[in-house]
C-alpha positions as CSV (number, residue, x, y, z in Angstrom):
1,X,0.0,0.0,0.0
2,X,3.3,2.5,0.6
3,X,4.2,1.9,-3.0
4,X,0.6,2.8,-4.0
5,X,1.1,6.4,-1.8
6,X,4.2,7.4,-3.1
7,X,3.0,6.5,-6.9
8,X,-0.4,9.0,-6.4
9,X,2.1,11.8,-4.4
10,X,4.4,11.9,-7.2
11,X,1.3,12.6,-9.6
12,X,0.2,15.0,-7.5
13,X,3.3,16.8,-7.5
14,X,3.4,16.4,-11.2
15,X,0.2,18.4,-11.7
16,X,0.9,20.7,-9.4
17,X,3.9,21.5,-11.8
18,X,1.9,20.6,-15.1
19,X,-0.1,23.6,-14.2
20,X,2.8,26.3,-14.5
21,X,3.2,27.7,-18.0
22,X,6.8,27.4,-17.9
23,X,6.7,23.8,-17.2
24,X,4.6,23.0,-20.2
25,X,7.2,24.5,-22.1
26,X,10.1,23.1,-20.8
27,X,8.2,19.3,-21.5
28,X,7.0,20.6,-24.6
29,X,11.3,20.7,-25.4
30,X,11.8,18.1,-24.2
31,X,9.2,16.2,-26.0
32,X,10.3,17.7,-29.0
33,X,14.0,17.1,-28.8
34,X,13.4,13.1,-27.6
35,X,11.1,12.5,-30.6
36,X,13.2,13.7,-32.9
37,X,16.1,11.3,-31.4
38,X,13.9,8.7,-31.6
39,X,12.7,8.9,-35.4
40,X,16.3,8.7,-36.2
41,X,17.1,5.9,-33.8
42,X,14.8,3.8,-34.9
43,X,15.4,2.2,-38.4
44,X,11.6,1.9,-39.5
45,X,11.4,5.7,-39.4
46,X,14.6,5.8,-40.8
47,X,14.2,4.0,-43.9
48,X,11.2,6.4,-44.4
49,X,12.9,9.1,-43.9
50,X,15.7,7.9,-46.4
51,X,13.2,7.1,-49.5
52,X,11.7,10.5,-49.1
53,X,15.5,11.8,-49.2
54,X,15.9,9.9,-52.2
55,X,12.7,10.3,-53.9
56,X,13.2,14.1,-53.9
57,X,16.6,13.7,-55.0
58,X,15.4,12.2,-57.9
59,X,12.6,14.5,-58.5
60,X,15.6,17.3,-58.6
61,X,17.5,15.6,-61.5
């Protein structure tokens, strides 16, 4: 049952800090900055991302 406290306390806390403006942006960053790490890490995206390169390439020549 701690386990279950601490878990709701620390969403408390979070929207207690969701609710600042400045907070929002600073996730909103952060957000931004980890998804655009993770459509390059991850090869699916990647290989999208790599025909559109290529197709536009092509569309150029």
């Amino acid at each position: 049952m701690a386990m279950l406290d601490a878990v709701l306390q620390v969403f408390v806390t979070m929207n207690g800090f969701a609710t600042s403006p400045f907070v929002l942006l600073v996730l909103a960053f952060i957000g931004a900055y980890l998804g655009s790490r993770a459509v390059e890490v991850i090869p699916f995206t990647r290989r999208i991302i790599e025909r559109r390169e290529a197709q536009a390439a092509a569309e150029r020549e």
